[in-house]
TILUMNU-310903 format. One record per residue: z, y, x of N, C-alpha, C in turn; residue in three letters. Coordinates in steps of 0.02 Angstrom, whole numbers, padded with zeros to 5 digits, always signed. Layout:
# TILUMNU-310903
ZYXZYXZYXALA ...
***
This chain:
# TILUMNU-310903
+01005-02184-00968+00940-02184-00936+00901-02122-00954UNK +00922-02111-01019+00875-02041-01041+00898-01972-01004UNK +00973-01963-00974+00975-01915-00945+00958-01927-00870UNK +00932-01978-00830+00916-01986-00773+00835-01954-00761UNK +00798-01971-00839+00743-01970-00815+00727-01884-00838UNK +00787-01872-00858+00752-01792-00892+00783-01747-00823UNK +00848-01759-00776+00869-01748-00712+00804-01745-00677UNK +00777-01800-00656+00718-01816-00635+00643-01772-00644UNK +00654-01770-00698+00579-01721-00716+00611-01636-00711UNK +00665-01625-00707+00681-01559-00684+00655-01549-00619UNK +00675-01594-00597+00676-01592-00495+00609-01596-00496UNK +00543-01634-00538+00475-01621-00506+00446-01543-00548UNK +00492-01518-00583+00455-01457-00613+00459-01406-00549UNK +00383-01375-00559+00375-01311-00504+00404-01270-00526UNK +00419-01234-00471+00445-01173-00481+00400-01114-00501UNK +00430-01044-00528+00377-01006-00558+00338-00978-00489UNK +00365-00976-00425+00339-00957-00355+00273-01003-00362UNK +00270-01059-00359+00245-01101-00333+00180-01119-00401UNK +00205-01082-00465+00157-01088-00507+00104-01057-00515UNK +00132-00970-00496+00080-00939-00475+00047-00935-00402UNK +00067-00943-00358+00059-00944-00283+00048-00991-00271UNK -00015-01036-00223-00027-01075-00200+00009-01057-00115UNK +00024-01119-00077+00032-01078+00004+00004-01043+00045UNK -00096-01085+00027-00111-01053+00061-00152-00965+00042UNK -00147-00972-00022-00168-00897-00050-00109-00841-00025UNK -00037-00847-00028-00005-00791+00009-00023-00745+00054UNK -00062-00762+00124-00087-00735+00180-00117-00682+00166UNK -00184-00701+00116-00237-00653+00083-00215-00626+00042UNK -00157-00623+00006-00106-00591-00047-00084-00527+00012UNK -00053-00556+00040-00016-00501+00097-00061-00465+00125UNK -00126-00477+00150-00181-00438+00181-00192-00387+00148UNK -00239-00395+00075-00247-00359+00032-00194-00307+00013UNK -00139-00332-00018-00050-00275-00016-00075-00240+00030UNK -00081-00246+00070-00070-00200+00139-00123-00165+00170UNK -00197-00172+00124-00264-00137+00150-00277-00086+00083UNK -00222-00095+00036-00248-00082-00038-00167+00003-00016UNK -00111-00054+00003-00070+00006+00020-00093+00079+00073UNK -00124+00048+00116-00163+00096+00164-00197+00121+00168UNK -00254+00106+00133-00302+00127+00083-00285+00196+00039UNK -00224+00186-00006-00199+00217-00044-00154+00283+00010UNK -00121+00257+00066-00090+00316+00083-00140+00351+00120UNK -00203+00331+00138-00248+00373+00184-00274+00432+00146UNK -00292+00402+00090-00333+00450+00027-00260+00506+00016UNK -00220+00475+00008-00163+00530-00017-00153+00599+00053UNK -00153+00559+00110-00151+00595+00172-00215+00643+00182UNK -00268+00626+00121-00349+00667+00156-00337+00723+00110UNK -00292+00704+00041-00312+00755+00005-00249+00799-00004UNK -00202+00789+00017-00146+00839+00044-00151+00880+00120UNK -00212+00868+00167-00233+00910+00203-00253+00983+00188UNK -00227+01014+00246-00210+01091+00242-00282+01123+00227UNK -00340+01062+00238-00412+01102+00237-00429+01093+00175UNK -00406+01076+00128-00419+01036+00061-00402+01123-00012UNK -00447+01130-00010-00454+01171-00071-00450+01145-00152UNK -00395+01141-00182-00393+01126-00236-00400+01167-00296UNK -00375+01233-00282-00370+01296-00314-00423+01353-00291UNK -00483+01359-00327-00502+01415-00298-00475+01468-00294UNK -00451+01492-00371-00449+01562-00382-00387+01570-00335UNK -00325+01551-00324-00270+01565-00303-00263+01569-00215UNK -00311+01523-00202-00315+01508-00121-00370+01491-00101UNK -00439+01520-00101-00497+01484-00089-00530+01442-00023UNK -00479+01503+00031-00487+01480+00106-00398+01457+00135UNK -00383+01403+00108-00342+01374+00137-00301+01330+00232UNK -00378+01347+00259-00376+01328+00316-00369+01409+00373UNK -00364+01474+00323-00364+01530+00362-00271+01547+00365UNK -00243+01487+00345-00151+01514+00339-00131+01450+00406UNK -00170+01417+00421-00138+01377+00450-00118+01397+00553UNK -00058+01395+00532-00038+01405+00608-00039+01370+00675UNK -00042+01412+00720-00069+01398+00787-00033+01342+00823UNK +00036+01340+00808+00083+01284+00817+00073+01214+00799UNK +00041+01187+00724+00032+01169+00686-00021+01109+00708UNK +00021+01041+00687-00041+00988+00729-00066+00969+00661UNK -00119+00932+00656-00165+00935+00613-00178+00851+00634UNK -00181+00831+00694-00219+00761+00713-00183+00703+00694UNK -00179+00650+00662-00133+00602+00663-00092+00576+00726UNK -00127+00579+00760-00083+00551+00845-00128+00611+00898UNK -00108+00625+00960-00118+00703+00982-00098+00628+01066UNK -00163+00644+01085-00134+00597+01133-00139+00654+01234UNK -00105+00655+01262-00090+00694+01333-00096+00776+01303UNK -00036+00809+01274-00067+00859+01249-00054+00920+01328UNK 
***
Protein backbone atom coordinates (compact mmCIF):
# COMPACT_ATOMS: atom_id res chain seq x y z
CA UNK A 1 0.00 0.00 0.00
CA UNK A 2 2.91 2.28 0.79
CA UNK A 3 4.24 2.05 -2.70
CA UNK A 4 0.76 2.78 -4.28
CA UNK A 5 0.35 5.82 -2.43
CA UNK A 6 3.90 7.24 -2.98
CA UNK A 7 3.15 6.10 -7.16
CA UNK A 8 0.24 8.22 -6.55
CA UNK A 9 1.68 11.35 -5.10
CA UNK A 10 4.30 11.27 -7.93
CA UNK A 11 1.51 11.49 -10.57
CA UNK A 12 -0.11 14.65 -8.55
CA UNK A 13 3.43 16.35 -8.28
CA UNK A 14 3.70 19.44 -10.76
CA UNK A 15 5.89 19.66 -12.99
CA UNK A 16 8.79 22.29 -12.85
CA UNK A 17 6.79 23.94 -16.22
CA UNK A 18 3.82 24.17 -14.46
CA UNK A 19 5.52 25.38 -11.17
CA UNK A 20 6.78 28.28 -12.50
CA UNK A 21 4.26 29.06 -15.31
CA UNK A 22 0.78 29.43 -14.70
CA UNK A 23 -1.33 28.90 -18.35
CA UNK A 24 -2.60 31.74 -18.37
CA UNK A 25 0.61 33.99 -17.69
CA UNK A 26 2.52 32.39 -20.88
CA UNK A 27 0.72 34.78 -23.48
CA UNK A 28 2.09 37.93 -21.58
CA UNK A 29 5.44 35.97 -21.14
CA UNK A 30 5.61 35.66 -24.95
CA UNK A 31 4.40 39.34 -25.61
CA UNK A 32 6.90 40.89 -23.48
CA UNK A 33 10.01 38.21 -25.06
CA UNK A 34 9.09 39.69 -28.07
CA UNK A 35 8.58 43.66 -27.35
CA UNK A 36 11.75 43.48 -25.03
CA UNK A 37 13.53 41.43 -28.17
CA UNK A 38 12.46 44.27 -30.58
CA UNK A 39 12.97 46.77 -28.52
CA UNK A 40 16.49 45.59 -28.18
CA UNK A 41 17.13 45.00 -31.96
CA UNK A 42 15.68 48.53 -32.88
CA UNK A 43 18.12 50.38 -30.49
CA UNK A 44 20.94 48.14 -31.87
CA UNK A 45 19.67 49.05 -35.57
CA UNK A 46 19.61 53.12 -34.48
CA UNK A 47 22.96 52.99 -33.21
CA UNK A 48 24.81 51.07 -35.91
CA UNK A 49 23.34 53.65 -38.44
CA UNK A 50 25.65 55.16 -40.95
CA UNK A 51 24.53 58.72 -39.41
CA UNK A 52 25.63 57.75 -35.95
CA UNK A 53 28.96 59.37 -34.89
CA UNK A 54 30.70 57.47 -32.33
CA UNK A 55 34.27 58.57 -32.90
CA UNK A 56 34.91 62.05 -33.28
CA UNK A 57 38.42 62.41 -33.76
CA UNK A 58 38.70 59.55 -36.43
CA UNK A 59 35.38 60.19 -38.40
CA UNK A 60 33.43 63.18 -37.27
CA UNK A 61 31.08 63.44 -40.38
CA UNK A 62 30.13 59.96 -40.98
CA UNK A 63 27.08 60.53 -43.10
CA UNK A 64 29.55 62.44 -45.86
CA UNK A 65 31.00 58.56 -46.98
CA UNK A 66 27.77 57.25 -47.52
CA UNK A 67 26.92 56.20 -51.07
CA UNK A 68 24.46 57.10 -53.57
CA UNK A 69 23.46 53.43 -54.13
CA UNK A 70 23.04 52.84 -50.58
CA UNK A 71 19.39 52.41 -48.96
CA UNK A 72 19.20 53.74 -45.66
CA UNK A 73 15.12 53.18 -45.16
CA UNK A 74 14.00 50.01 -43.51
CA UNK A 75 11.38 49.08 -46.29
CA UNK A 76 11.71 51.53 -49.63
CA UNK A 77 8.24 51.12 -50.88
CA UNK A 78 7.53 51.81 -55.29
CA UNK A 79 11.07 52.86 -55.72
Amino acid sequence: MSSAASAHAVKKAPSLFQTWFRVEVIPIYAVLGVAVGGAGWYTTRLARGPDVTWDRKNNPHPWLHIDQETQLKMMTVKE
